[in-house]
RONU-253064 format. One record per atom (N, C-alpha, C): atom name; x, y, z; residue in one letter; residue number from 0. Coordinates in nm, 2 decimals, padded with zeros to 4 digits. Last residue first. Layout:
RONU-253064
 atom     c1     c2     c3 res   n
   CA      X      Y      Z   A NUM
...
//
This chain:
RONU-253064
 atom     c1     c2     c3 res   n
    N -02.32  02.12  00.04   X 102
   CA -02.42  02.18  00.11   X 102
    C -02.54  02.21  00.07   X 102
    N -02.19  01.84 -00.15   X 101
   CA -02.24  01.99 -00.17   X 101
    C -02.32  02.05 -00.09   X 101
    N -01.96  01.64  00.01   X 100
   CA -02.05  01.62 -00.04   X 100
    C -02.13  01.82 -00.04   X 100
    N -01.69  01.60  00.11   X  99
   CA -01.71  01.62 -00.05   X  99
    C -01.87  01.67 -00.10   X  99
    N -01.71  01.64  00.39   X  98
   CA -01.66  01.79  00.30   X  98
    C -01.67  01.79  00.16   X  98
    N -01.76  01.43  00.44   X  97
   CA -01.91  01.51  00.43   X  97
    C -01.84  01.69  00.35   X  97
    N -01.54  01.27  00.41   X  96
   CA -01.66  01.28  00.27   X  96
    C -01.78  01.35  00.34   X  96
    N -01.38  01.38  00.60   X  95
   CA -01.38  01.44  00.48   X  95
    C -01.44  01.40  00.37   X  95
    N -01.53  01.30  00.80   X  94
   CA -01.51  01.45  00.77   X  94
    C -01.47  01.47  00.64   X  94
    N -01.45  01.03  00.82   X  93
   CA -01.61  01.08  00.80   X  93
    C -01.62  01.24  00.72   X  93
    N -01.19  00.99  00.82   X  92
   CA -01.26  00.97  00.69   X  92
    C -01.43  01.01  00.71   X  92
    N -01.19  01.11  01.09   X  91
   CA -01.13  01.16  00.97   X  91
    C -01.17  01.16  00.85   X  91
    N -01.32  00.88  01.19   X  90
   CA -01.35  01.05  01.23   X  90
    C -01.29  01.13  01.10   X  90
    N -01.14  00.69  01.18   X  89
   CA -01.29  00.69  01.13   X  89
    C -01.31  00.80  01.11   X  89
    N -00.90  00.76  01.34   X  88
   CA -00.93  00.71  01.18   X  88
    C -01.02  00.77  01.07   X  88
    N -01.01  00.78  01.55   X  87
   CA -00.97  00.92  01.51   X  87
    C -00.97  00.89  01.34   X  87
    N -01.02  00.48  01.60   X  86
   CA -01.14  00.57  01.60   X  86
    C -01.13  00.72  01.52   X  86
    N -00.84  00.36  01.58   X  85
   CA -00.90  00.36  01.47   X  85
    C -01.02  00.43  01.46   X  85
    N -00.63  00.50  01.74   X  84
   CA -00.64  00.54  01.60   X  84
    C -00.71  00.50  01.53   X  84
    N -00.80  00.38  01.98   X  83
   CA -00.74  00.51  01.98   X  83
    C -00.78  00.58  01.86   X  83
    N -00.78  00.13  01.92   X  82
   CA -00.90  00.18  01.93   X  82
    C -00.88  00.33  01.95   X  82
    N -00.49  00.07  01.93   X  81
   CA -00.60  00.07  01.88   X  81
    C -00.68  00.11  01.84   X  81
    N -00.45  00.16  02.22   X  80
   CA -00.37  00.30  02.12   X  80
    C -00.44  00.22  01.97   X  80
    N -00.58 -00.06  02.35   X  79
   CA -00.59  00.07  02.40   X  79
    C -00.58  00.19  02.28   X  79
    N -00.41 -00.28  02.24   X  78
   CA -00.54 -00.21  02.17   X  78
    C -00.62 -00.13  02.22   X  78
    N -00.09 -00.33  02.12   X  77
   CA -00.22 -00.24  02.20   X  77
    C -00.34 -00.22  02.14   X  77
    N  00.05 -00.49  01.96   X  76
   CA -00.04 -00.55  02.02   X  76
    C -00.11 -00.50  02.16   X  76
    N  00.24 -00.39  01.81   X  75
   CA  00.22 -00.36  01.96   X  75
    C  00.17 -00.46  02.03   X  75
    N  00.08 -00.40  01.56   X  74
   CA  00.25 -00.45  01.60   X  74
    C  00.26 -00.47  01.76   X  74
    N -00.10 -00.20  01.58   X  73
   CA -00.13 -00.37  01.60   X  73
    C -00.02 -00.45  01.64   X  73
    N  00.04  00.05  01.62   X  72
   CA -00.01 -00.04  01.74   X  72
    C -00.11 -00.15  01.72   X  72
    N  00.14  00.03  01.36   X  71
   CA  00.22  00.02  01.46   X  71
    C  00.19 -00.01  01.63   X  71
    N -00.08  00.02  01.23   X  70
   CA -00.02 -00.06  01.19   X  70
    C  00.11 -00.11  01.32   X  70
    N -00.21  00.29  01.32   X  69
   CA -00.25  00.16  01.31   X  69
    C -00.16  00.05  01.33   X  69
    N  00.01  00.47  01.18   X  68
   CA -00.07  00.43  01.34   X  68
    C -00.08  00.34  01.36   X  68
    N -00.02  00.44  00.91   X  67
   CA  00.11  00.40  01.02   X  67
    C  00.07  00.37  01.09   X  67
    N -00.31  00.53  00.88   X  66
   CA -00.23  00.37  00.85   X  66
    C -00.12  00.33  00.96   X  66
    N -00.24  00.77  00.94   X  65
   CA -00.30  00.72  01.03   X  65
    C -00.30  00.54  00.98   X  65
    N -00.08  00.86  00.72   X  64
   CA -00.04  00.88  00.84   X  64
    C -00.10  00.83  00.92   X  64
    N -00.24  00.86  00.53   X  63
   CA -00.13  00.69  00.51   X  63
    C -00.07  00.72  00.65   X  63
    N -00.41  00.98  00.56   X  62
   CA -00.46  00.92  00.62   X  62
    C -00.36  00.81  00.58   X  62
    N -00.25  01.22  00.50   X  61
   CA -00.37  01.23  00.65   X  61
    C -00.37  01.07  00.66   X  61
    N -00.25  01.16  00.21   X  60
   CA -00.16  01.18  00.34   X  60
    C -00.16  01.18  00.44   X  60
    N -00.52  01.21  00.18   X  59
   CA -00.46  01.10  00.16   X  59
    C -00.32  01.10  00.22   X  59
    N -00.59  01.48  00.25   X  58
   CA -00.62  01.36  00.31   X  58
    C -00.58  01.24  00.25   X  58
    N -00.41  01.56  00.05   X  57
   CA -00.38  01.65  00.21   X  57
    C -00.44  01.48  00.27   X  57
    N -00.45  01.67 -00.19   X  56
   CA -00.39  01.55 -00.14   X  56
    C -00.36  01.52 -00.05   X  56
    N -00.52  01.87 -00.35   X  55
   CA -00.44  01.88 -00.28   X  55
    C -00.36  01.74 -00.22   X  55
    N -00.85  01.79 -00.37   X  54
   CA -00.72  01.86 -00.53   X  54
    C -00.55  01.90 -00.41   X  54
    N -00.91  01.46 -00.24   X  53
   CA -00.90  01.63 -00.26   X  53
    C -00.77  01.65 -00.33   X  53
    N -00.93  01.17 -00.23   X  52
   CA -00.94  01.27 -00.39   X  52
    C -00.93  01.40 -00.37   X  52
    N -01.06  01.07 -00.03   X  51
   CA -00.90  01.06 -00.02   X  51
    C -00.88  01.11 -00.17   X  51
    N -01.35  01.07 -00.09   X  50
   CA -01.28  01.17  00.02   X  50
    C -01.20  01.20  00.03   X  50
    N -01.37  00.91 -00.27   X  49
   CA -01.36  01.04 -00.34   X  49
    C -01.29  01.11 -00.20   X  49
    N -01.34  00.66 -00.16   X  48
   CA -01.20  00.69 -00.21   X  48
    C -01.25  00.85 -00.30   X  48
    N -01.56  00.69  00.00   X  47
   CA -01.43  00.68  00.09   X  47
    C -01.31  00.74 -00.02   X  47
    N -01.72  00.70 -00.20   X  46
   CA -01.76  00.80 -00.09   X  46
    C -01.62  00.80 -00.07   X  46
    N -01.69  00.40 -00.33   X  45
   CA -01.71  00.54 -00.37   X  45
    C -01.64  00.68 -00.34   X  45
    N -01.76  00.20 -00.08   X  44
   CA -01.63  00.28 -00.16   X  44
    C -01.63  00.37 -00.27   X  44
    N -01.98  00.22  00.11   X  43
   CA -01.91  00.32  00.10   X  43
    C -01.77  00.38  00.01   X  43
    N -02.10 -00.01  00.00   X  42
   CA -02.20  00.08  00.01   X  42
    C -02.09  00.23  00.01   X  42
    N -01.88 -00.19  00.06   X  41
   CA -01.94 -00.24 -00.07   X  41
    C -02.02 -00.02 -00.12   X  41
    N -01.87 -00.15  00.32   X  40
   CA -01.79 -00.12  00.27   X  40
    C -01.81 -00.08  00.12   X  40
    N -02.14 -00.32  00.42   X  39
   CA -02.08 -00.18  00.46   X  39
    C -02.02 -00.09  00.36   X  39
    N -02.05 -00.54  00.35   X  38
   CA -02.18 -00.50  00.31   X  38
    C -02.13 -00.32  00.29   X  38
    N -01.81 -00.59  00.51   X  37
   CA -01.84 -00.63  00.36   X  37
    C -01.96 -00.54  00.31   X  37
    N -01.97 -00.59  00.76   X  36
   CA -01.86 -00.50  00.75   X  36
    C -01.84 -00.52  00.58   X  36
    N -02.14 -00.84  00.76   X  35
   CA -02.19 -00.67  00.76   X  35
    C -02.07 -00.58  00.74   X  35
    N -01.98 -01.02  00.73   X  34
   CA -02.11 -01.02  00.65   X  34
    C -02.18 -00.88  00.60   X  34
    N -01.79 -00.99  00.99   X  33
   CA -01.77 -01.00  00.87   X  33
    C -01.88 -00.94  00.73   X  33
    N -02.00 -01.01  01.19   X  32
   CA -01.96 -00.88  01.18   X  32
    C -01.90 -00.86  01.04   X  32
    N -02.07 -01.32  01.12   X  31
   CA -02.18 -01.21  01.11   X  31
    C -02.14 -01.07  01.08   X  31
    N -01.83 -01.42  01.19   X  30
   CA -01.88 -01.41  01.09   X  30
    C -01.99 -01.34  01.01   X  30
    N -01.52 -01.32  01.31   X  29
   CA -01.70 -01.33  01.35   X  29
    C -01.77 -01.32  01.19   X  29
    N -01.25 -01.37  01.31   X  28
   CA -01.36 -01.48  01.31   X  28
    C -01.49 -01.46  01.33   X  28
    N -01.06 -01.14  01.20   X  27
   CA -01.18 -01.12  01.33   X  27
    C -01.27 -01.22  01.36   X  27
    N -01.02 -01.20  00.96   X  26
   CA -00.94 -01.20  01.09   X  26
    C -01.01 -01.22  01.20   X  26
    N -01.19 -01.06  00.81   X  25
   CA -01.20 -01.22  00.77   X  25
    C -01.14 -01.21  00.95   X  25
    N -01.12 -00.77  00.85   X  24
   CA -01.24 -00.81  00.92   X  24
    C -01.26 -01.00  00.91   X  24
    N -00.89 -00.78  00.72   X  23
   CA -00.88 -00.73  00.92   X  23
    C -01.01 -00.79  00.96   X  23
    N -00.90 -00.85  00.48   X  22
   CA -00.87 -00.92  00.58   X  22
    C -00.86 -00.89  00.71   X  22
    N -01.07 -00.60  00.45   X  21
   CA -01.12 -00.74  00.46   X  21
    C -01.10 -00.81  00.51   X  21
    N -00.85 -00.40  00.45   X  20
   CA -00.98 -00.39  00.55   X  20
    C -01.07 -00.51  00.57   X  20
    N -00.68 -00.49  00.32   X  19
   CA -00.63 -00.48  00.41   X  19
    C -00.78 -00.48  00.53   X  19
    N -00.83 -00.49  00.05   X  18
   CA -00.75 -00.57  00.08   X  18
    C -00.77 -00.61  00.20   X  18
    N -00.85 -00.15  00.07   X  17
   CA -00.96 -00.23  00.03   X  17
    C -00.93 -00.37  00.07   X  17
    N -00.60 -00.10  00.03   X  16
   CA -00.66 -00.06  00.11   X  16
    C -00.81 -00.15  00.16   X  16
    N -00.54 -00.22 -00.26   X  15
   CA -00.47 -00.24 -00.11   X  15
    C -00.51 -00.24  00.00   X  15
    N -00.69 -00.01 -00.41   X  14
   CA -00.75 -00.17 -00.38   X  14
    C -00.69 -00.25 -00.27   X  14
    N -00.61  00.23 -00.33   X  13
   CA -00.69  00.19 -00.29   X  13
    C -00.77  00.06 -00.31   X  13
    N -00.34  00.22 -00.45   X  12
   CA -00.35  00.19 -00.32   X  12
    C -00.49  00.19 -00.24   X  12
    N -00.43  00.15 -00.72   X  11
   CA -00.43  00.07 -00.67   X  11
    C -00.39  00.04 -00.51   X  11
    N -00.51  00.43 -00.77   X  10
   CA -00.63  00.31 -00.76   X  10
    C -00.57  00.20 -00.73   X  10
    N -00.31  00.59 -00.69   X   9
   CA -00.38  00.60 -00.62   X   9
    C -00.54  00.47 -00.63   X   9
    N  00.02  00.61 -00.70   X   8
   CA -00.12  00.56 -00.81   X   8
    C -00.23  00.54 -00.72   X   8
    N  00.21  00.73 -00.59   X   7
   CA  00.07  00.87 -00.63   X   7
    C  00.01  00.72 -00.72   X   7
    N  00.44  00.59 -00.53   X   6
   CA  00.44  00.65 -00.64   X   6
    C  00.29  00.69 -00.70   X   6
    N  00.37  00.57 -00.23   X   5
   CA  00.49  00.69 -00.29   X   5
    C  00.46  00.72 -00.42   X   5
    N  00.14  00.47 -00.25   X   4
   CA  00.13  00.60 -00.23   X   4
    C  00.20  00.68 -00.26   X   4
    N  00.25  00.21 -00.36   X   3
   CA  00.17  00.23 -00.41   X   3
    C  00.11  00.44 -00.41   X   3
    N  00.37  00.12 -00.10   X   2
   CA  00.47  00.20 -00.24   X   2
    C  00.39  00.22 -00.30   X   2
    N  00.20  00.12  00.08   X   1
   CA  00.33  00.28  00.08   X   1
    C  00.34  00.27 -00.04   X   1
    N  00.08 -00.12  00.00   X   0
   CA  00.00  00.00  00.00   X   0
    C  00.09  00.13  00.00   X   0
//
C-alpha cells in the first residue's frame, strides 16, 4: 500500500486498502460482523476513495499517516492506542466525505 502512495497511483493503493480492511475483518472470526462490514464497505467505496481525492492530497496523506498508526499499534499489540487510531481514523474519513458532499 506505501509503495503504491509513494508512487501517487492511487487506484491501486486503494484496492490495497480495500484488501487490508477485509482481511482485518475475515481475521476477526466473527462471521456475522464480517457479513456486515463487507456489506458496509461495498456501500461506501465510492464516498471513501472520493474523500481521499481532494485537489491537494492533504487527506490522503492524512490518512497513510494514520495507516502507520494503526499498523504500529497492531505490531504492539495495544489495543488501547488501537481503538485510539482507529477511532480518530474513522472521524477523519467521515469529515472528509461530508466535505465532499455539496451543502
Amino acid at each position: 500500500m506505501y509503495a503504491n502512495f509513494l508512487r501517487g497511483d492511487r487506484p491501486r493503493y486503494f484496492q490495497c486498502n480495500q484488501a487490508i480492511h477485509e482481511a482485518l475483518f475475515s481475521a476477526a472470526g466473527n462471521a456475522a460482523l464480517d457479513a456486515m462490514a463487507r456489506s458496509l464497505q461495498m456501500r461506501l467505496r465510492r464516498a471513501r476513495y472520493t474523500a481521499s481525492s481532494d485537489a491537494q492530497g492533504e487527506r490522503w496523506r492524512e490518512a497513510m499517516r494514520e495507516h502507520e498508526l494503526i499498523l504500529d499499534a497492531l505490531r504492539r499489540r495495544d489495543g488501547a492506542a488501537i481503538a485510539t487510531v482507529l477511532f480518530a481514523h474513522l472521524r477523519s474519513t467521515r469529515d472528509a466525505i461530508l466535505r465532499q458532499i455539496p451543502e
